[in-house]
C-alpha positions in Angstrom: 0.0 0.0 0.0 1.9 3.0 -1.4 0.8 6.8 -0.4 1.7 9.5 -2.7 2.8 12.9 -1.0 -0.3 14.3 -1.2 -1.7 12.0 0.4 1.1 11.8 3.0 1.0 15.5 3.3 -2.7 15.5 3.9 -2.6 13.0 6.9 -0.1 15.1 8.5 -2.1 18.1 8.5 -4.9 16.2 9.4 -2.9 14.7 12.3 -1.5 17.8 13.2 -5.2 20.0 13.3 -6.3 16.9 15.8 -3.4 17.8 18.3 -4.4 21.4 18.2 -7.1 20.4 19.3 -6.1 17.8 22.0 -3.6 20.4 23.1 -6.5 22.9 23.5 -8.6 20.5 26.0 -5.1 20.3 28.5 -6.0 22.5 32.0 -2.0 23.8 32.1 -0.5 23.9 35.6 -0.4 27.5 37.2 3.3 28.7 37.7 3.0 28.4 41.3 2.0 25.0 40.9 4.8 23.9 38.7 7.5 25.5 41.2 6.2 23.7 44.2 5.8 20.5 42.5 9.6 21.0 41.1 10.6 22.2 44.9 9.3 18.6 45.8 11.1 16.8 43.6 14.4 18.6 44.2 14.1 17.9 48.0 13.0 14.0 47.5 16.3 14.0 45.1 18.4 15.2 47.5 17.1 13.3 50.3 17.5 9.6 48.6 20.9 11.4 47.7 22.0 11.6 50.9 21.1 8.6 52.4 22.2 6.8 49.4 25.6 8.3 49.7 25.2 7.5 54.0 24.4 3.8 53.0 27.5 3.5 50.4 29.9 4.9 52.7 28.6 2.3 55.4 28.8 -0.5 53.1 32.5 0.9 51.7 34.1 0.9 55.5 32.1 -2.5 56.3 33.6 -3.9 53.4 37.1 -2.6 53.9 37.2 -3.7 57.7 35.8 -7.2 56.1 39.0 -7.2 53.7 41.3 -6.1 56.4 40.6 -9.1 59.1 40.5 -11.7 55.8 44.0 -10.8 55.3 45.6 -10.6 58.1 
């Protein structure tokens, strides 16, 4: 099944009038919104930061101390 470039073309603008229109029925978060909602995100970040980097240093000197009595 072969389309020619008019046709091609066609469905394209087609496709593209039908996501004006989708993009027309979005409700668009306030500014305020989209700061807290990125203030979140930065805090949960740095949160699972920090204790991911407290739980790798644990398991770094547990593993070193572990080395240390297997060799001597």
């Amino acid at each position: 099944m072969e389309f020619s470039i008019k046709e091609k073309f066609e469905t394209a603008k087609q496709f593209l009038r039908e996501v004006r229109t989708e993009l027309k029925k979005v409700t668009w978060p306030s500014r305020k919104d989209t700061l807290s909602g990125t203030l979140v995100v930065l805090v949960a970040v740095f949160i699972i930061a920090v204790f991911l980097g407290i739980v790798d240093s644990g398991l770094s000197n547990l593993i070193k101390e572990l080395l240390k009595r297997a060799t001597s």
